[in-house]
C-alpha positions as CSV (number, residue, x, y, z in Angstrom):
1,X,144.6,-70.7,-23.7
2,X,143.2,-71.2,-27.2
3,X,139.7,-68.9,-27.5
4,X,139.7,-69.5,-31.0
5,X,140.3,-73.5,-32.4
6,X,143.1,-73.4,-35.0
7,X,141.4,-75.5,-37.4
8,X,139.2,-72.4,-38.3
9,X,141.9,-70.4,-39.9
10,X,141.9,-73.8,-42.2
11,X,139.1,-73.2,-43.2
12,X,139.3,-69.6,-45.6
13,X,140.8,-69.2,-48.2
14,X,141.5,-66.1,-49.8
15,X,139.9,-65.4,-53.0
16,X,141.4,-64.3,-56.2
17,X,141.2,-63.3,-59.8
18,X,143.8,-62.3,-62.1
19,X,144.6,-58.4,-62.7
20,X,147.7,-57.0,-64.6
21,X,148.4,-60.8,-65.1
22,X,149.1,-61.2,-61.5
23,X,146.9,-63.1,-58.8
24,X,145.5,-60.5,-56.5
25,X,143.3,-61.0,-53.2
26,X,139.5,-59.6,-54.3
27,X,138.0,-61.3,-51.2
28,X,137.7,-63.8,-48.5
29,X,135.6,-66.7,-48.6
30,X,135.4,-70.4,-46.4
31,X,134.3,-73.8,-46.5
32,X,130.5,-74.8,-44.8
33,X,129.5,-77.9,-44.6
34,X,125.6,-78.1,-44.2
35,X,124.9,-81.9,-42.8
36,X,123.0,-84.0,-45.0
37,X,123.1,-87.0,-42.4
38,X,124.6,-87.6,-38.9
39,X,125.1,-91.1,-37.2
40,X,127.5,-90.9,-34.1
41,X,130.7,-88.7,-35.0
42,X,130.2,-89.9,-38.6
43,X,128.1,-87.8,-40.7
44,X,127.3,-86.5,-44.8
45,X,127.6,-83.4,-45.6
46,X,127.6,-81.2,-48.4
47,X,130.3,-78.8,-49.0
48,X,130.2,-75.3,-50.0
49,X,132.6,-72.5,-50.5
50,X,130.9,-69.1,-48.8
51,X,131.4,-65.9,-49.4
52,X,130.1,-62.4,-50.3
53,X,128.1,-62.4,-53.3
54,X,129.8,-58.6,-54.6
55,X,133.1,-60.6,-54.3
56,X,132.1,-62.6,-57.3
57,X,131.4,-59.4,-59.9
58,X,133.8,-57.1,-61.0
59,X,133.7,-53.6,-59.5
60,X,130.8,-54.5,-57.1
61,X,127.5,-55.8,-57.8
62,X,125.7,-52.5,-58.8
63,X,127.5,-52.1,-62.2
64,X,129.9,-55.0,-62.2
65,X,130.1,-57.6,-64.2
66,X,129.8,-61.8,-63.0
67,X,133.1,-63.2,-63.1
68,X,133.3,-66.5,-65.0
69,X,135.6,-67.8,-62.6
70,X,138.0,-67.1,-59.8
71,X,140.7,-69.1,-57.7
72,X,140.8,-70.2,-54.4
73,X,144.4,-69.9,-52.5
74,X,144.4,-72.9,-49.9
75,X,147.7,-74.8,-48.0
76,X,148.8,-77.6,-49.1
77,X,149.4,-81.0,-47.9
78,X,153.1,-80.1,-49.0
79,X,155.2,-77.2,-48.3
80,X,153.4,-74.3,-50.4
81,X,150.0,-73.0,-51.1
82,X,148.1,-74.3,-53.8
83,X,145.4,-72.4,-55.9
84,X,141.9,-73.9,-57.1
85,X,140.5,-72.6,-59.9
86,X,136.4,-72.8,-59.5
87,X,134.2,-72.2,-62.7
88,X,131.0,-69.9,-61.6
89,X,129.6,-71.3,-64.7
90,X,128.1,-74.7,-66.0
91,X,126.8,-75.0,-69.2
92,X,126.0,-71.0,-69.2
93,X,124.3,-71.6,-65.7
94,X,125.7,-69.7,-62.5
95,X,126.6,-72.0,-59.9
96,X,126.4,-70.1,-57.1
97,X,123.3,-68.7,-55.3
98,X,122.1,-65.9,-52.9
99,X,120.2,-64.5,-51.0
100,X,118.0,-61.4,-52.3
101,X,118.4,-57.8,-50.7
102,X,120.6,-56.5,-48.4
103,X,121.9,-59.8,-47.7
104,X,124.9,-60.0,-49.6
105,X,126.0,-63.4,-49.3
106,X,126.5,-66.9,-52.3
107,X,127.5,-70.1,-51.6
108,X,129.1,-72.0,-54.5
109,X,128.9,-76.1,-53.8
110,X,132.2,-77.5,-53.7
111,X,133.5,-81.3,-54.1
112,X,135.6,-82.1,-51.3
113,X,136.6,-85.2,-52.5
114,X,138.1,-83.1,-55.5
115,X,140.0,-81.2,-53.0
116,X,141.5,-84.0,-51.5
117,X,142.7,-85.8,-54.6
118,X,144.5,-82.4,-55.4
119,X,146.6,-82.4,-52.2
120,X,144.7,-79.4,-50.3
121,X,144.6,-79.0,-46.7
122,X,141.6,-77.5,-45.2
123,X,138.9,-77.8,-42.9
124,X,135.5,-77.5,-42.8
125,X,133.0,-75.2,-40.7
126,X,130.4,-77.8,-39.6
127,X,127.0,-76.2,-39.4
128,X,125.3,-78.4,-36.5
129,X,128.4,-77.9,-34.4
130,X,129.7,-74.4,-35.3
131,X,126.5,-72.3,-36.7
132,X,124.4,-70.0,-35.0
133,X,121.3,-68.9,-35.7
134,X,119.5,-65.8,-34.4
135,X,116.7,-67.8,-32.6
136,X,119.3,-69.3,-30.5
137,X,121.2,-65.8,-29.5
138,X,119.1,-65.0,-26.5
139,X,119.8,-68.7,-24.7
140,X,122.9,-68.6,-25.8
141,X,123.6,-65.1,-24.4
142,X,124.9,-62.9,-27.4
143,X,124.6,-59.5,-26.8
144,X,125.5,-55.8,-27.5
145,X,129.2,-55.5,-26.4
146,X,129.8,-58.7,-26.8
147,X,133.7,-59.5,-29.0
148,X,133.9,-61.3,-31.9
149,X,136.8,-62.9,-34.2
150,X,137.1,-61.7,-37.8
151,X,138.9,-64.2,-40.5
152,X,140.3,-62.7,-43.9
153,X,143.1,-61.0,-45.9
154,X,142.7,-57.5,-45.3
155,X,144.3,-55.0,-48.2
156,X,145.6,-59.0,-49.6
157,X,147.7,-59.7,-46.7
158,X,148.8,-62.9,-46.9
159,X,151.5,-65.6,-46.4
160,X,153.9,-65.7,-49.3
161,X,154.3,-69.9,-48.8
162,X,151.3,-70.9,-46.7
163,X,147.9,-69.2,-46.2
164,X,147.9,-67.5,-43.1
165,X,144.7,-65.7,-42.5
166,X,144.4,-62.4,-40.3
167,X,142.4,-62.5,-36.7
168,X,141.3,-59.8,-35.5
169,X,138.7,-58.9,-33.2
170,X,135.9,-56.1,-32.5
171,X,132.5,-56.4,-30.5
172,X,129.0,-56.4,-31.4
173,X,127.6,-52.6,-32.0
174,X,124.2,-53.2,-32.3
175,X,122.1,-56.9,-33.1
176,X,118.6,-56.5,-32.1
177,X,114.9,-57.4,-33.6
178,X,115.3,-54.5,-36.3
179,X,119.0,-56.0,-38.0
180,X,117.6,-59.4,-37.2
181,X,114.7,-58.7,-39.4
182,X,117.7,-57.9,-42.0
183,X,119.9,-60.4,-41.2
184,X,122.1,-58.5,-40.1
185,X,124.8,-57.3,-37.4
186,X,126.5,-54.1,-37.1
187,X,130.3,-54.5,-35.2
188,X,132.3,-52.3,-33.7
189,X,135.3,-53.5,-36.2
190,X,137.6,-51.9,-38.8
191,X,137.7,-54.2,-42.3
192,X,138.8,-53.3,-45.0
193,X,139.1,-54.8,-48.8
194,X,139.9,-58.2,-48.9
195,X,137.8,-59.3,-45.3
196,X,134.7,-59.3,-47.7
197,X,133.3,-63.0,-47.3
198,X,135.2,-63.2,-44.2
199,X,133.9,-65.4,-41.0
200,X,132.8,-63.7,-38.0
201,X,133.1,-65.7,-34.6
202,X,131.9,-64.7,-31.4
203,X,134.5,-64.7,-28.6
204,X,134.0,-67.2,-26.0
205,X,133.6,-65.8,-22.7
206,X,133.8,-67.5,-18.8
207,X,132.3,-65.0,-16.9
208,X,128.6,-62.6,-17.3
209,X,127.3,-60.2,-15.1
210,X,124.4,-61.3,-13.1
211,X,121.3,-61.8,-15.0
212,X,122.9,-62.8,-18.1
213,X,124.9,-66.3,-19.2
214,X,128.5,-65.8,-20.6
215,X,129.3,-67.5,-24.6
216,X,130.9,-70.5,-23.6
217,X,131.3,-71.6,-27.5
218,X,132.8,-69.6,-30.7
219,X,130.1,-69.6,-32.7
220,X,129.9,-68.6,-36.0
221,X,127.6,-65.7,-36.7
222,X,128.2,-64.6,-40.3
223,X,130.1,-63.3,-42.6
224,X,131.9,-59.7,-42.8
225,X,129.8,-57.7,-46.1
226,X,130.9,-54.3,-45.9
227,X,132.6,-51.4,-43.8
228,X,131.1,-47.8,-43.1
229,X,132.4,-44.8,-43.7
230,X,131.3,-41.1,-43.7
231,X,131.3,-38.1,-45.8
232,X,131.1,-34.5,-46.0
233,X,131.2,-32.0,-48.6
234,X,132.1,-28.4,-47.7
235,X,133.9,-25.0,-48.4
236,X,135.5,-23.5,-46.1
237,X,134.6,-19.7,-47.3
238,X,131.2,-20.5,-48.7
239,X,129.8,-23.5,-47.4
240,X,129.1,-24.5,-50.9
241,X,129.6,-28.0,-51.6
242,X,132.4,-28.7,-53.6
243,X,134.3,-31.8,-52.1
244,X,133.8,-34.9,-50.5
245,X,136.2,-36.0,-47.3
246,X,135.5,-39.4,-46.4
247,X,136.4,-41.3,-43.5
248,X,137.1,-44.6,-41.8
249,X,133.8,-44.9,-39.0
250,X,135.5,-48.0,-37.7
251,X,132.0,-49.7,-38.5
252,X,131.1,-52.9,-40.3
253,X,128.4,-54.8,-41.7
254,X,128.0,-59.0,-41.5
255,X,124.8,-61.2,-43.0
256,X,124.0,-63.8,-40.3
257,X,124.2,-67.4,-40.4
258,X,120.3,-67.4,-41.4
259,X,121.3,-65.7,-44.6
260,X,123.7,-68.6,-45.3
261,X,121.3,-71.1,-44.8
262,X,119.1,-69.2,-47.1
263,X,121.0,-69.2,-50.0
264,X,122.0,-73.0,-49.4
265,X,118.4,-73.3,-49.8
266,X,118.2,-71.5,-53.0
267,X,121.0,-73.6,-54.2
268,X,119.0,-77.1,-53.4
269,X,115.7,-75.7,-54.6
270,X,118.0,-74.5,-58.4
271,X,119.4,-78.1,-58.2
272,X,115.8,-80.0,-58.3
273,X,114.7,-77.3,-60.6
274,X,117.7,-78.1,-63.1
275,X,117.7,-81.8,-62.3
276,X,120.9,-82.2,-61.5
């Protein structure tokens, strides 16, 4: 019994950049499509490539630099993986947009006809069936405790000839009016680098305790933006502070789907503002 429908894993793609002249994993990212237009089980959509926005700047975004571009590892229609090289440029302009904040999130529209003429395989997260937004958590029944799915290439692990994404899986540590108001969602879930930009799904569940409905749908909720970790500095003659131990708190970070949507909004207002 499938809790978690295989084409999702389709849909991310691990996201890369060249250092020491090799191709190396700086994040995780995956394909939204926001419906433009619906008509039976035919509908318009455009496409974009999501993902978080310190992925896209060199050594994070407090004093990194914007990429120009980076390359997107997908399957191929064939035997091996294929990479996509995406501009974040045109004509000097960023393409991508984001939210401001905390919300660390960009979406970068992406042609899928483009992809499709260059032999890629993937799938797309479809936003009116697969989205979740926080004004729908409560009748849908997410909750504290709740489990999720998480989507990425942890520490760059990958498949060497196709593009096998990690699952793993955590709960929901705290989502309440407070993180809402942030757009965000603390999990009880290790990630490391590399799940930056990552899809987060909750787990589907058949049973609730009375009172309460069970998640009968895995929803996506956002995307993974950061892990949490502690420190403490401390001599063990003195107590004067002269080091720094830092540690793992098993605690992560993810934007919401309301943050997407925001930034897709950003995108369409830049695109009437550029004329284009």
């Amino acid at each position: 019994m499938a809790l978690l429908p295989p084409g999702y894993l389709k849909s991310v793609v691990s996201i890369e950049d060249y250092e020491d002249g090799n191709l190396k994993t700086i994040g995780t990212g995956f394909i939204y499509a926001k419906v433009l237009e619906k008509k039976g089980d035919q509908f318009r959509a455009m496409n974009y490539l999501v993902t978080a926005k310190h992925v896209l700047y060199k050594a994070g975004l407090s004093r990194g630099k914007q990429r120009q571009k980076v390359f997107l590892r997908f399957d191929s229609l064939g035997e091996n993986v294929q990479v996509f090289e995406l501009s974040l440029y045109v004509d000097g302009l960023a393409v991508f947009s984001s939210t401001l904040g905390e919300c660390d999130v960009a979406v970068i529209p992406i042609n899928g006809n483009i992809l499709k003429e260059a032999g890629i395989d993937y799938v797309q997260i479809i936003d009116t069936d697969t989205a979740l937004h926080s004004n729908k958590y409560e009748e849908a029944g997410v909750s504290n405790g709740d489990g999720v799915f998480y989507l990425g290439f942890p520490l760059g692990l990958k498949g060497a000839e196709k593009n096998y994404a990690m699952c793993r899986s955590g709960s929901i540590a705290r989502v309440d009016d407070e993180t809402l108001s942030n757009n965000l969602i603390y999990l009880d879930a290790p990630v490391f680098p590399g799940n930056s930009g990552g899809p987060v799904f909750i787990k589907p569940q058949f049973v609730a305790i009375e009172g309460t409905v069970p998640v009968k749908k895995a929803y996506l909720l956002g995307i993974v933006i950061s892990f949490l970790s502690m420190g403490e500095e401390r001599d063990a003659l003195t107590n004067k502070q002269v080091q720094i131990l830092e540690g793992h708190l098993g605690l992560s970070k993810i934007v919401t789907v309301d943050a997407i949507d925001e930034a897709i909004q950003e995108s369409e207002r830049r695109v009437i503002e550029n004329g284009s």
